[in-house]
PyMOL Python script that loads the backbone (N, CA, C, O; Angstrom):
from pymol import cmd

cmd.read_pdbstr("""\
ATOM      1  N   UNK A   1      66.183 -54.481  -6.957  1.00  0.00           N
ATOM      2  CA  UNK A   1      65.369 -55.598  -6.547  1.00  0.00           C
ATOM      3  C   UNK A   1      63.933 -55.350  -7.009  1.00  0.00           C
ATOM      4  O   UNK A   1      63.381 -54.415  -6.431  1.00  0.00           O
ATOM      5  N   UNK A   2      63.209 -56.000  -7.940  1.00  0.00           N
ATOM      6  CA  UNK A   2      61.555 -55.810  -8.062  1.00  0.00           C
ATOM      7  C   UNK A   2      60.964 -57.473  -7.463  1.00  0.00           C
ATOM      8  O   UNK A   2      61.227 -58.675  -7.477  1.00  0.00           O
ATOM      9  N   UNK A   3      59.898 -56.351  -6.919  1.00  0.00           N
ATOM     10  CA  UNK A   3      58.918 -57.437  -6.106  1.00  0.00           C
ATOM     11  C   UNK A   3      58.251 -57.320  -7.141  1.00  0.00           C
ATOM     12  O   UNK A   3      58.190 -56.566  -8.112  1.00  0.00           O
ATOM     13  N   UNK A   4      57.627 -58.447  -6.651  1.00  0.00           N
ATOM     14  CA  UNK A   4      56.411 -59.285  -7.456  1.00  0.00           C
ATOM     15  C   UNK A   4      54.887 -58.797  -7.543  1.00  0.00           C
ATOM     16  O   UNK A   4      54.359 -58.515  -6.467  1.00  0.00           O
ATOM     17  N   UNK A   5      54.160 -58.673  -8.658  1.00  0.00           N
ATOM     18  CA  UNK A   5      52.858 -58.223  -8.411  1.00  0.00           C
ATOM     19  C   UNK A   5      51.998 -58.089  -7.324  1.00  0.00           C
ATOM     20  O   UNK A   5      51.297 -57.181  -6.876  1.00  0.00           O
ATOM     21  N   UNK A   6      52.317 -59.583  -6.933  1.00  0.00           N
ATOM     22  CA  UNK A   6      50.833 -59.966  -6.145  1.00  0.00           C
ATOM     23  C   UNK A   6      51.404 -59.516  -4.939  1.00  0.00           C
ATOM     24  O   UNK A   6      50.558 -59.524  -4.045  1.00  0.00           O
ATOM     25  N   UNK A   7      53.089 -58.922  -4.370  1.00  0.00           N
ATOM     26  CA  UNK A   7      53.442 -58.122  -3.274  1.00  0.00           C
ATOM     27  C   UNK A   7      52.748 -56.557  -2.864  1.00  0.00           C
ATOM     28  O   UNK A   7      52.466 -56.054  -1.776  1.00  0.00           O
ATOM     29  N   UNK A   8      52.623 -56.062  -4.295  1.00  0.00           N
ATOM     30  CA  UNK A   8      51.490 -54.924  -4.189  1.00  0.00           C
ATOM     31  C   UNK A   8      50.232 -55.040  -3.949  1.00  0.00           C
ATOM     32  O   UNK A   8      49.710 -54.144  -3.285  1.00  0.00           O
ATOM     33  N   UNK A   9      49.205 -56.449  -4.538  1.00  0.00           N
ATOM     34  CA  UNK A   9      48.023 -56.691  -4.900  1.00  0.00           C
ATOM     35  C   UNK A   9      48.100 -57.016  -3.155  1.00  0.00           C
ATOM     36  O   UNK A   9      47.118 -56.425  -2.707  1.00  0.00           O
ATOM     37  N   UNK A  10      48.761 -57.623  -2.114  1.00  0.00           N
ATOM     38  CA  UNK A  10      48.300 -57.956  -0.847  1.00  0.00           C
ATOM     39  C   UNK A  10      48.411 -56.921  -0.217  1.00  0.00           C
ATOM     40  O   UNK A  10      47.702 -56.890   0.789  1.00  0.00           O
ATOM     41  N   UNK A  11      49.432 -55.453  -0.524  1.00  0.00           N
ATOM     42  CA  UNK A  11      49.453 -54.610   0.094  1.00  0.00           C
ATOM     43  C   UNK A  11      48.406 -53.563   0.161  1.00  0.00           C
ATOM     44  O   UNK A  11      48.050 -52.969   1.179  1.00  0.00           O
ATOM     45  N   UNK A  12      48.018 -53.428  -0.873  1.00  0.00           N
ATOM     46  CA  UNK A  12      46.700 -52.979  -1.370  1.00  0.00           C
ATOM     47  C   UNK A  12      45.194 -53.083  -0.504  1.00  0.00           C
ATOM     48  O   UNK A  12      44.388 -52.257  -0.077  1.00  0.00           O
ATOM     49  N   UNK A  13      45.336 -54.991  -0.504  1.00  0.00           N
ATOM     50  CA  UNK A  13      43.940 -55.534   0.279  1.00  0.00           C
ATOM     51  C   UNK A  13      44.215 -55.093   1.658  1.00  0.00           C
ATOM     52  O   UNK A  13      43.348 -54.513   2.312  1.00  0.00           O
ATOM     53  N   UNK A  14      45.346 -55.337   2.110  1.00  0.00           N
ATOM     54  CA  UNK A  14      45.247 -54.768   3.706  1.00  0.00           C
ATOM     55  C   UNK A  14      45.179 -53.234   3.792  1.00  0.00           C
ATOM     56  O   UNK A  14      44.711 -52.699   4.797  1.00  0.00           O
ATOM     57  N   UNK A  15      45.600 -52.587   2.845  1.00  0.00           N
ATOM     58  CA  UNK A  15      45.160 -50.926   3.375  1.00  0.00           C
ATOM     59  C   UNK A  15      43.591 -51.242   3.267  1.00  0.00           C
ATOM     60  O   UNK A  15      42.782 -51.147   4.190  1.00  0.00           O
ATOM     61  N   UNK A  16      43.421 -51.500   2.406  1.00  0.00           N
ATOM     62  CA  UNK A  16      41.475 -51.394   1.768  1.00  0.00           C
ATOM     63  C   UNK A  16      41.037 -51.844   3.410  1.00  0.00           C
ATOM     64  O   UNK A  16      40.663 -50.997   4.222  1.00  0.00           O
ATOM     65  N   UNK A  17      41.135 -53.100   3.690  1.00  0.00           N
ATOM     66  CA  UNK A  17      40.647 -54.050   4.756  1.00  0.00           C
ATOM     67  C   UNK A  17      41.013 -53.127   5.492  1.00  0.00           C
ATOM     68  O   UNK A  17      39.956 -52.502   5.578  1.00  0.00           O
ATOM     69  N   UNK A  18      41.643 -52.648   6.012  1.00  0.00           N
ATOM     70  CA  UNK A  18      41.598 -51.265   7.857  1.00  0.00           C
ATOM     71  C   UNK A  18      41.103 -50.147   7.054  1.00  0.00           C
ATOM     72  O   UNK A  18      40.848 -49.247   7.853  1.00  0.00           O
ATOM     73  N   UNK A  19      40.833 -49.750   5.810  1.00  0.00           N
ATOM     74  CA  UNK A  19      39.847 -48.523   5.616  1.00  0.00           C
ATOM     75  C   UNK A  19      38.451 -48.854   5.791  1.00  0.00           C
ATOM     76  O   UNK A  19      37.619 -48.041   6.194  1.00  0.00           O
ATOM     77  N   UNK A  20      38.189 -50.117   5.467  1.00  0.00           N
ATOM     78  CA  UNK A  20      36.638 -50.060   5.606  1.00  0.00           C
ATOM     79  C   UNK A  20      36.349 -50.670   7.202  1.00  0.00           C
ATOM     80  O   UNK A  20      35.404 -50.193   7.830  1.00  0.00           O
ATOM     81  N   UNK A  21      37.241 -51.785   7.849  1.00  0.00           N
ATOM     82  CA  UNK A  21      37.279 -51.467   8.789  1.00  0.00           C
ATOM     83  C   UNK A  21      37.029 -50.733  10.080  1.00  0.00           C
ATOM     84  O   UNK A  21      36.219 -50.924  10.987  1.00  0.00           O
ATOM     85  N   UNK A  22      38.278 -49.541   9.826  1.00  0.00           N
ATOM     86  CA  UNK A  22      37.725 -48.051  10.053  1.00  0.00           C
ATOM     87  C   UNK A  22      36.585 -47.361   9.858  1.00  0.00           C
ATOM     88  O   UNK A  22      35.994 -46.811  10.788  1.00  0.00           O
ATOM     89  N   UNK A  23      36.176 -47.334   8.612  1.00  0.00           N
ATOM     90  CA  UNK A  23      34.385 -47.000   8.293  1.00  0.00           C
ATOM     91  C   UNK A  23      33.308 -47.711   8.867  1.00  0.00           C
ATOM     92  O   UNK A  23      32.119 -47.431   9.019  1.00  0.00           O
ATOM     93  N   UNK A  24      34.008 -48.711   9.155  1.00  0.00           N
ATOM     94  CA  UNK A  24      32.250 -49.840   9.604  1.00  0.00           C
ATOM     95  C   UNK A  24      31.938 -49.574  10.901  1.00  0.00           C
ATOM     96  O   UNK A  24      30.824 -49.294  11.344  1.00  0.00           O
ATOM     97  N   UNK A  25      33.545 -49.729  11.824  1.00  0.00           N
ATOM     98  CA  UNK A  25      33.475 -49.402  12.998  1.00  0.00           C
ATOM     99  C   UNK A  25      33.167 -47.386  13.602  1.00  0.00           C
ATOM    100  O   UNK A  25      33.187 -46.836  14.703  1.00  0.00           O
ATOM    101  N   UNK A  26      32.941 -46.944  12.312  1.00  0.00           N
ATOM    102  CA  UNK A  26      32.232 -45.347  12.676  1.00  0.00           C
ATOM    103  C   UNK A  26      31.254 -45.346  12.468  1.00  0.00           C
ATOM    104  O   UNK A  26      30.492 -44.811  13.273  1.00  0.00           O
ATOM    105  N   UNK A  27      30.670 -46.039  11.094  1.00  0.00           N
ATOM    106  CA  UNK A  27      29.273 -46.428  11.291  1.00  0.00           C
ATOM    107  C   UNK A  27      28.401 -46.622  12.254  1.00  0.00           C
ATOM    108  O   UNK A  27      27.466 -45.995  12.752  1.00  0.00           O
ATOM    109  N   UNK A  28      29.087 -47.953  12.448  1.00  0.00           N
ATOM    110  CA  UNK A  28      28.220 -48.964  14.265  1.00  0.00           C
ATOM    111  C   UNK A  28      28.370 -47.825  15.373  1.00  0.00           C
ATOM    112  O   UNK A  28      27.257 -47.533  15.812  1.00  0.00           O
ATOM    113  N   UNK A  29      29.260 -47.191  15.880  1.00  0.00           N
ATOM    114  CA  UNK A  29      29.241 -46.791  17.154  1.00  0.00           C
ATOM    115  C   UNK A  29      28.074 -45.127  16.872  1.00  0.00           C
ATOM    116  O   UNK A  29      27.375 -44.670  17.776  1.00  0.00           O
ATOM    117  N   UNK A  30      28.164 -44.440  15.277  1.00  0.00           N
ATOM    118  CA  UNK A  30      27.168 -43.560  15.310  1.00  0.00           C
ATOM    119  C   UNK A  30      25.588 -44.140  15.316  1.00  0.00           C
ATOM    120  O   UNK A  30      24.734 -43.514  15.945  1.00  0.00           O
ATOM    121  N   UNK A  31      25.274 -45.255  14.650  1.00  0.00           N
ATOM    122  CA  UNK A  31      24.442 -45.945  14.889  1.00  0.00           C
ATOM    123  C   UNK A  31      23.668 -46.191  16.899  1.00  0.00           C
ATOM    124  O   UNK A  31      22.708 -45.673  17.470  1.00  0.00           O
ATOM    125  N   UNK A  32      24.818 -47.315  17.387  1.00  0.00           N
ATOM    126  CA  UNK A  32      24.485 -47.091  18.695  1.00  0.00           C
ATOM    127  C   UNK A  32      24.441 -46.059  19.404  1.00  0.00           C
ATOM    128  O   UNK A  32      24.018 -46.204  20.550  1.00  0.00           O
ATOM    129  N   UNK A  33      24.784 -44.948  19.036  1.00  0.00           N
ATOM    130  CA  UNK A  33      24.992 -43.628  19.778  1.00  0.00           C
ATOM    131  C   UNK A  33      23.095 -43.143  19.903  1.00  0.00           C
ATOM    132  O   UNK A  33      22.368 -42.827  20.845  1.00  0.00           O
ATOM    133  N   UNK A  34      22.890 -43.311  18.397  1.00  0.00           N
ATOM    134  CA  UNK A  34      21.363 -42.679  18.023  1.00  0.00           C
ATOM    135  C   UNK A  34      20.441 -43.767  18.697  1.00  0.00           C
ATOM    136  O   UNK A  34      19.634 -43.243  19.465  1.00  0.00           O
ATOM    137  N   UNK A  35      20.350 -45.003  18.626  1.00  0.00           N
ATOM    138  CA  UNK A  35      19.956 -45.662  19.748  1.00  0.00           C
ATOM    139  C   UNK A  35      19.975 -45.799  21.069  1.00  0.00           C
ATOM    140  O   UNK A  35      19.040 -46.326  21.672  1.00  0.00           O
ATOM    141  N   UNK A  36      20.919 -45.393  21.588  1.00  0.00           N
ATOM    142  CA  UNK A  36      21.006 -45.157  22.774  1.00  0.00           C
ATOM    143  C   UNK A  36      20.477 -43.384  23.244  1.00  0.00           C
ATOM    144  O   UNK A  36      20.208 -43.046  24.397  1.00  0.00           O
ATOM    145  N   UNK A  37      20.434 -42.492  22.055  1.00  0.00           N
ATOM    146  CA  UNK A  37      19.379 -41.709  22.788  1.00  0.00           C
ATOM    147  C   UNK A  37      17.818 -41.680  22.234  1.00  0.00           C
ATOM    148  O   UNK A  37      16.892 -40.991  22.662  1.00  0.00           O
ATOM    149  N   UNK A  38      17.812 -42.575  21.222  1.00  0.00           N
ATOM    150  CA  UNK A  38      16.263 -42.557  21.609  1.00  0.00           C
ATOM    151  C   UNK A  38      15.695 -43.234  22.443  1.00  0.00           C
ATOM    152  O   UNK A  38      14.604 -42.903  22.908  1.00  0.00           O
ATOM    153  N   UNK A  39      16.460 -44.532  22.861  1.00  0.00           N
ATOM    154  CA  UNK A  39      16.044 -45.281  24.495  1.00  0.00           C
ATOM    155  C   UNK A  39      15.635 -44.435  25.662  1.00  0.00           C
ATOM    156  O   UNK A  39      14.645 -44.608  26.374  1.00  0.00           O
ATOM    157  N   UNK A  40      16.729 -43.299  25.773  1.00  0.00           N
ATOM    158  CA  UNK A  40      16.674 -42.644  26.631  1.00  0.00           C
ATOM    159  C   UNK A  40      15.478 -41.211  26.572  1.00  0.00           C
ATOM    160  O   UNK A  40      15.081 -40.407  27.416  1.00  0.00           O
ATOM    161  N   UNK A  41      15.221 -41.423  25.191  1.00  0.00           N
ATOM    162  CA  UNK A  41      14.276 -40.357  25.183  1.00  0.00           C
ATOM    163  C   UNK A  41      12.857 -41.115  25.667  1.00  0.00           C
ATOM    164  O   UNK A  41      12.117 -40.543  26.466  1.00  0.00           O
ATOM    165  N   UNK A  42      12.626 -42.046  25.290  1.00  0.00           N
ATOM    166  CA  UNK A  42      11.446 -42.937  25.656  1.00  0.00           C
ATOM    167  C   UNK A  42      11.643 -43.055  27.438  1.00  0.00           C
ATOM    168  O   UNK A  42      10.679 -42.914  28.191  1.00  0.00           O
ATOM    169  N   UNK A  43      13.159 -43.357  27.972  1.00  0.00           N
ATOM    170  CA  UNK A  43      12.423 -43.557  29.251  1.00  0.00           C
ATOM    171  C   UNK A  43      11.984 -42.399  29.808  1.00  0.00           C
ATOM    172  O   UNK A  43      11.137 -42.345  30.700  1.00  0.00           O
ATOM    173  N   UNK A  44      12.664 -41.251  29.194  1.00  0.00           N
ATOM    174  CA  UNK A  44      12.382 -39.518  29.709  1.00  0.00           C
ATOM    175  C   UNK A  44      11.036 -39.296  29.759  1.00  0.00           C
ATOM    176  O   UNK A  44      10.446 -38.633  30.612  1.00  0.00           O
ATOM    177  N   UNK A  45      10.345 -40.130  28.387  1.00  0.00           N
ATOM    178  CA  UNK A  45       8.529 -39.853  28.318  1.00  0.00           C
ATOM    179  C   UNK A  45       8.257 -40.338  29.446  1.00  0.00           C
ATOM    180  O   UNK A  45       7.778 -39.530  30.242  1.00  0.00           O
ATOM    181  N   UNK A  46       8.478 -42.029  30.023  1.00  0.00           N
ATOM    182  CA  UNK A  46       7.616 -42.843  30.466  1.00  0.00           C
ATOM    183  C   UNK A  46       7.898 -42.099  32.169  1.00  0.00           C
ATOM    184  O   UNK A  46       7.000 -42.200  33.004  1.00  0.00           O
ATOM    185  N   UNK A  47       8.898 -41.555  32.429  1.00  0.00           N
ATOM    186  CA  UNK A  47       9.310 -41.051  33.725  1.00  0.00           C
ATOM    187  C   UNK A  47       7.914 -39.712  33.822  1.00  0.00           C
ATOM    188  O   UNK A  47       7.036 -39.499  34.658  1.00  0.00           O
ATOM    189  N   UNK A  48       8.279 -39.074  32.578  1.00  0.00           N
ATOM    190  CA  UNK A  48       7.732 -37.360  32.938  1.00  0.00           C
ATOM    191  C   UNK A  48       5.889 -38.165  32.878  1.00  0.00           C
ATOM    192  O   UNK A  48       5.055 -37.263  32.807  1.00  0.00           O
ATOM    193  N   UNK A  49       5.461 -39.111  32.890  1.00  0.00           N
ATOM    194  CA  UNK A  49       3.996 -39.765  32.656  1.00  0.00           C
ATOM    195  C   UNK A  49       3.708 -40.054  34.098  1.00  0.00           C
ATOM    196  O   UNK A  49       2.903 -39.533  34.869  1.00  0.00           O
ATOM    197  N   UNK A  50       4.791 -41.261  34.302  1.00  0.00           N
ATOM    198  CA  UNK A  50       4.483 -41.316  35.347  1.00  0.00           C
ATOM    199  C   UNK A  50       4.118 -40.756  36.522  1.00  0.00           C
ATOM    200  O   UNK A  50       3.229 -41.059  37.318  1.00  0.00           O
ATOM    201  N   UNK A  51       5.333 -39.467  36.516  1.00  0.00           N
ATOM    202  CA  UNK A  51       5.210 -37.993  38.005  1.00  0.00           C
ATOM    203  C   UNK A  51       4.419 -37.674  36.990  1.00  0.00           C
ATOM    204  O   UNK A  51       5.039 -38.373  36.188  1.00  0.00           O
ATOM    205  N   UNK A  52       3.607 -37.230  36.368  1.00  0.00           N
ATOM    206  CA  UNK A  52       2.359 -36.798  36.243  1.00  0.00           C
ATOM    207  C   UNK A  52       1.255 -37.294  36.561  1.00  0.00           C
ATOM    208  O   UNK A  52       0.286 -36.625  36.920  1.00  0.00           O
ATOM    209  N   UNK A  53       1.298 -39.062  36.419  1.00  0.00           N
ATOM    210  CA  UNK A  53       0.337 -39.658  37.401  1.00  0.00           C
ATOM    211  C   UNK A  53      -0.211 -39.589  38.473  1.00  0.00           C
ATOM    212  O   UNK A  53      -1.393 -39.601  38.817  1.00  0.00           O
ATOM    213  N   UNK A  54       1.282 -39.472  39.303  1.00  0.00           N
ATOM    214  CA  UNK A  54       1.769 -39.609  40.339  1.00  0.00           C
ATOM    215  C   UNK A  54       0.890 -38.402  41.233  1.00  0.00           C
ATOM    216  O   UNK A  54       0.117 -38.465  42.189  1.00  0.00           O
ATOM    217  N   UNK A  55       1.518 -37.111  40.267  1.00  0.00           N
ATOM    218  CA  UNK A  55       0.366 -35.872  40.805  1.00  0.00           C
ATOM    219  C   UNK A  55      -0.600 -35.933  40.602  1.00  0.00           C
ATOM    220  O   UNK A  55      -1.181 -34.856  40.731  1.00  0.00           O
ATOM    221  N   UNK A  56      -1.258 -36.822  40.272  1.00  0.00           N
ATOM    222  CA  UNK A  56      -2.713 -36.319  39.239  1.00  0.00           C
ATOM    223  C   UNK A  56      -3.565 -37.349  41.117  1.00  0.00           C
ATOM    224  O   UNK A  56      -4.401 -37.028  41.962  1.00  0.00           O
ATOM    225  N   UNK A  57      -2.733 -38.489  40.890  1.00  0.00           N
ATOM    226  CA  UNK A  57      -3.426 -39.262  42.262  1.00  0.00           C
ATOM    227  C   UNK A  57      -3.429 -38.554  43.632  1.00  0.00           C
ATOM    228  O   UNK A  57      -4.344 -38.666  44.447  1.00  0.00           O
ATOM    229  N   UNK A  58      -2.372 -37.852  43.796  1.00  0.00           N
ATOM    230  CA  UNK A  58      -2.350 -37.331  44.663  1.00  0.00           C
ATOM    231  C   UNK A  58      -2.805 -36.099  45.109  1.00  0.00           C
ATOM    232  O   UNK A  58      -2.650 -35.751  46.280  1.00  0.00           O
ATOM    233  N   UNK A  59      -3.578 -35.127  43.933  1.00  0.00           N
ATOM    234  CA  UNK A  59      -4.070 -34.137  43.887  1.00  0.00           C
ATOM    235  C   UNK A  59      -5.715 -33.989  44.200  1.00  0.00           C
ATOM    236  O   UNK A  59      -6.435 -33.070  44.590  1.00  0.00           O
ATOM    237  N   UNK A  60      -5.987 -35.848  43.694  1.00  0.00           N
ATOM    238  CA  UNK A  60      -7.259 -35.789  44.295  1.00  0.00           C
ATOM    239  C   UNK A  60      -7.933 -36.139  45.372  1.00  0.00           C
ATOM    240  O   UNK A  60      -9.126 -35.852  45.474  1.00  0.00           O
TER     241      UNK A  60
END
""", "prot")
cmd.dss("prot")
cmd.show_as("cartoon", "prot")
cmd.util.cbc("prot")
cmd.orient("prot")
């Protein structure tokens, strides 16, 4: 039995299509990962500012 070209040429696009797929969706989530700790590094500043305020008012 031989299949037809374009039976390979669609089999082809769907591996491709879930490989990059796969890649885009490792991309995005390392992406949000690094965003989500520099958010957290910023609120770490604005916290450690604040209790330093915090002492600075209360010290005098």
């Amino acid at each position: 039995m031989t299949l037809p070209i374009w039976v390979f040429a669609v089999a082809a696009g769907i591996l491709i299509s879930a490989y990059m797929a796969v890649k885009t969706g490792k991309e995005e989530r390392q992406l949000e990962m690094e965003s989500i700790e520099r958010e957290g590094e910023i609120y770490i500043k604005r916290l450690e500012r604040e209790r330093e305020e915090r002492q600075k008012s209360f010290g005098s």
